[in-house]
N, C-alpha and C positions, 0 to 999 in steps of 0.2 A: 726172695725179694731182691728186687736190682739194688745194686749200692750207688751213693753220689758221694762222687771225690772228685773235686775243683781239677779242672785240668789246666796247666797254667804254663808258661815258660818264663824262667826265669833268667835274663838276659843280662850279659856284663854292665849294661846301661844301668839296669835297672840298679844292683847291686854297687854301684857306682854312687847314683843319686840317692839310695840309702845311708850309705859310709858318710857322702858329704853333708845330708841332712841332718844328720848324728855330730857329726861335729858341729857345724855351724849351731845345733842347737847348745852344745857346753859351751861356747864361747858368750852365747844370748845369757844363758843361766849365772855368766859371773858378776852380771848386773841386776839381775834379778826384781829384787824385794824394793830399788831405787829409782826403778821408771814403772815397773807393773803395779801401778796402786790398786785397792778397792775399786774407786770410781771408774778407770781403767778396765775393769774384768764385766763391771757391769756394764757397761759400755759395748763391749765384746758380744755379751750375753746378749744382748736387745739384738744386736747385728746378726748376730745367729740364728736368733729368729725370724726375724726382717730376711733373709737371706734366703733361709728357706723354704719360707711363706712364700715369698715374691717367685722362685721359681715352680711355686703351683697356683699364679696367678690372683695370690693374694695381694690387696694396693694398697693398704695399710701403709702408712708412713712409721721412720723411725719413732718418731715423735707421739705417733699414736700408740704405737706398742708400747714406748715406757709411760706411757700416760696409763694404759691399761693394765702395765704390771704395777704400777702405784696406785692402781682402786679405783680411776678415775674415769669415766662416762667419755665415747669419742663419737664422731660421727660415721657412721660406714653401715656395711650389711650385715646381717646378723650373722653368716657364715662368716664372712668375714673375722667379726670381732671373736666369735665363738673358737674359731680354727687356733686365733691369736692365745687364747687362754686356754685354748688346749696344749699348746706347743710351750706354754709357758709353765704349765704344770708336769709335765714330761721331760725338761731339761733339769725342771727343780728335783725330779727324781731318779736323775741319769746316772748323778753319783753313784748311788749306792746299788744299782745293778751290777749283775755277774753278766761279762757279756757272752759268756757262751751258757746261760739258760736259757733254754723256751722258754719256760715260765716267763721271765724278766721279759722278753722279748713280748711276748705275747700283751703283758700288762703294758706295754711301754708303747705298743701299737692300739691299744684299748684308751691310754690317755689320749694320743693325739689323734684319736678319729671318733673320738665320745660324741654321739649327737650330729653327726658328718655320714655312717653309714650305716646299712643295718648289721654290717658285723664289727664290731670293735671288736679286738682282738683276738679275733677266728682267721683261720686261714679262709681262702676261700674253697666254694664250694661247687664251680663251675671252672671249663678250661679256658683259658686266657692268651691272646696274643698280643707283642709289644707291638704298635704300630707308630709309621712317619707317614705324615702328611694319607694315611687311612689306608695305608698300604702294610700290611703285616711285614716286618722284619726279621721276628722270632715268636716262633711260638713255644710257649712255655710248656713245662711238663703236666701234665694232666694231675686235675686235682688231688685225683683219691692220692698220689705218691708225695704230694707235697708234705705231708706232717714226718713222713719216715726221710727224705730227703734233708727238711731241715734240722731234722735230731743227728744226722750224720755230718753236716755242714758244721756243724754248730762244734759237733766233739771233733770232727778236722781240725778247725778252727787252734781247739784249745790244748792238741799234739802236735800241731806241727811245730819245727824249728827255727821258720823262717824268722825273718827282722820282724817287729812287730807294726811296723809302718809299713812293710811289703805285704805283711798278713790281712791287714787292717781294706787294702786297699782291691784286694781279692775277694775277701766278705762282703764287702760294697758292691762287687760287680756279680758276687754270685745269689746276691740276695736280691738284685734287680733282675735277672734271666729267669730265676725262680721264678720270683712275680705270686710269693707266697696269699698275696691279702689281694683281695678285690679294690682296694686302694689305700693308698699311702704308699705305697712301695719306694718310691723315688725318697717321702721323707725317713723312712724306717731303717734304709741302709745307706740314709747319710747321718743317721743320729748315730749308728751301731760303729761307725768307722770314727765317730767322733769319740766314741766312749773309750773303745781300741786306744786312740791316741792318747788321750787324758789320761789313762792309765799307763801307758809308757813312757810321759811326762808332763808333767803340769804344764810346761809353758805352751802348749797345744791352745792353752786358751785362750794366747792371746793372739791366734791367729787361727779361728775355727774354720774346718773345712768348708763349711758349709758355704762362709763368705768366701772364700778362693773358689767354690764352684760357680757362686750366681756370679762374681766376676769374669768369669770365664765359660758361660754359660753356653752358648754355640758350639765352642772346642768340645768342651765335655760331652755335650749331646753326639758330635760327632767322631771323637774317642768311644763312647760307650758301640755305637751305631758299627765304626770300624771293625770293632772288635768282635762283636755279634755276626758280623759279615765275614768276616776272615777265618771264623772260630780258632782266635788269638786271642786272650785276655790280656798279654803283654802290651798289650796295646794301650789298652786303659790304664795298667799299674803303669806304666811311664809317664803318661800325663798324668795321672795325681800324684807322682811324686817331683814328674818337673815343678805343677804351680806349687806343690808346698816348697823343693827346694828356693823356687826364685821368692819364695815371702820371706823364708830365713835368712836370704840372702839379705834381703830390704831392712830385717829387721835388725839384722850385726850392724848393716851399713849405718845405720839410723841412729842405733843407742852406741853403737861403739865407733865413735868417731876417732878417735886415736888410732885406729887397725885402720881407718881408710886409706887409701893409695891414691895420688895424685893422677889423673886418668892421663896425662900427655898429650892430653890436645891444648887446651888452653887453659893454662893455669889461672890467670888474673881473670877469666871471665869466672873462673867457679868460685874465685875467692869476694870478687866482685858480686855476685848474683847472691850468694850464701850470704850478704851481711844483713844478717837480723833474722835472717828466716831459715829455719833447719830443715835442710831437704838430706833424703836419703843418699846414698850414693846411686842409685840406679840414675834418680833424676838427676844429681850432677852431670852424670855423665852425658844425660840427652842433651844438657843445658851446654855440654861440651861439645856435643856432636854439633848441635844447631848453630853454634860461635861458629864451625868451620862451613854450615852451608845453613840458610837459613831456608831452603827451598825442597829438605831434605824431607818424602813422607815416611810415613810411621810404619809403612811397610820395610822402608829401606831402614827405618831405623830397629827393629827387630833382627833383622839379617844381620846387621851388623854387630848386633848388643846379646846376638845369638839367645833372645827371648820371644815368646808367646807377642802376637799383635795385642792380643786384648790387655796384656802386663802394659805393655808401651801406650795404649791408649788411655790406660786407667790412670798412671802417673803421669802423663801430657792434660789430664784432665784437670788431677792436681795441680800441676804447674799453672793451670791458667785461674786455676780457681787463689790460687796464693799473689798472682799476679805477679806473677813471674814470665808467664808469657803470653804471647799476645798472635791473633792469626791477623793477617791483613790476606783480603782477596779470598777465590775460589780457594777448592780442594787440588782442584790442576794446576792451577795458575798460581796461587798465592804463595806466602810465604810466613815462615814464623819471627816473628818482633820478640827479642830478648827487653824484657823492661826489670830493669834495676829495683829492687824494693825505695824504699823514701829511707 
């Protein structure tokens, strides 16, 4: 019987953006129990959902999902609502899994695809290709080997040495290649990377992979794609540990305001812009880059902040949604308006 062992490289990068994730997460943790409420984690939980519905073209709003986990009747399609309270019974039972059982595995793909396919929680039972735009990319290993595959994946998994946020982010990308289930796969090995983390530390929750994927949802498609193409998986474990490093990063900046650092462009504009309104330190800093050029785009502002466009666009999004900042004119042409809070 052939064996399957993750074939991976493990790059100074990579092993770098581990070490810094690790810390940055003991620095989060010495505030802990005083910004991360209840309300907070449920809040998290709905987005988790919401996040990775949304990237299997579920349209459900936040709003309707916590309406649907509190009992209450919404308007949509029935797959829809159905998907929703499947994903909702399957996170309430994430806890207590062992994440290197089949078993678990198996039940945890049977809740969220209950009434969705004719196999819940069977592997499948035909061969399968990942395709873009209907063009095969990879084709996955032929069925009959997938159950002896994943029982090998799975006890890799639970001997190897590596970090467990480098581990976590390998099992995601070797349980997508697999392509174990006739569907779900996309949501089954981003739940299994979530439980990964949870288990190596609580505060994972307040910032689930799931939302940093559909945030950054084109890169990851096209990390996954890369990596598949190059047969490089280092590829993908660097982008999931860049957007987790830059959320921890957001998240020190955010609750630990005392460690923040005065960025040296313009003092009086951040101290100015920040009265009343708590922006992280990433945004200060755009809000510093912008005081020195207000013409500056979001591309040039990532090169410079050496972050992800789609990070830069999601906090520029914030910024305007806080009213803090303002576009005047085109995308070529225009310019960005710093506006003061009141």
């Amino acid at each position: 019987m052939e064996n399957y062992l993750p074939s991976f490289a493990i790059t100074p990068k990579i092993l770098t953006l581990a070490c810094e994730i690790s810390a940055n997460l003991e620095r989060i943790g010495m505030i802990g129990e005083k910004v991360f409420t209840p309300q907070l984690r449920k809040e998290k939980r709905m987005g988790t959902i919401h996040a990775s519905l949304w990237m299997e073209t579920n349209r459900l709003t936040m709003e309707q999902i916590t309406a649907i986990a509190n009992g209450k009747q919404v308007a949509g399609s029935e797959k829809d609502i159905l998907e929703v309270k499947n994903t909702l019974a399957a996170y309430d039972a994430l806890s207590a899994c062992n994440p290197y059982s089949e078993e678990d595995l198996l039940k945890q793909h049977a809740l969220l695809m209950n009434g969705l396919t004719n196999e819940p929680g069977k592997y499948r039972n035909a061969d399968m290709s990942i395709l873009d735009s209907s063009e095969p990319v990879h084709i996955a290993p032929p069925y009959q080997r997938v159950p002896g595959f994943m029982v090998q994946l799975l006890d890799w998994a639970k001997n190897t040495k590596l970090p467990q946020i480098v581990k976590s982010s390998i099992l995601h990308y070797e349980i997508e290649i697999l392509h174990p289930f006739s569907e779900g796969n996309g949501r089954i090995s981003r739940m299994w990377q979530t439980l990964l983390l949870h288990q190596e530390n609580p505060l994972f929750a307040w910032f689930p992979v799931e939302m940093l994927i559909a945030h950054n949802q084109q890169e990851y498609y096209r990390a996954l794609k890369r990596s598949i193409h190059h047969s490089n998986n280092g590829i993908f474990i660097q982008f999931m540990l860049s957007i987790i490093q830059q959320e921890t990063i957001e998240l020190k900046e955010k609750y630990l305001p005392h460690e923040l650092k005065n960025t040296g462009v313009n003092a009086g504009v951040n101290r100015e812009v920040n009265r009343g309104v708590k922006l992280s330190g990433t945004q200060r800093k755009i809000m510093a880059f912008i005081a020195k050029n207000s013409a500056i785009s979001q591309s040039a502002l990532a090169k410079k902040m050496k972050m992800n466009e789609s990070s830069i666009y999601r906090n520029m999004k914030i910024l305007q949604q806080l009213k803090q900042l303002e576009r005047k004119g085109s995308d070529k042409t225009g310019a960005w308006i710093i506006k003061h809070p009141q």
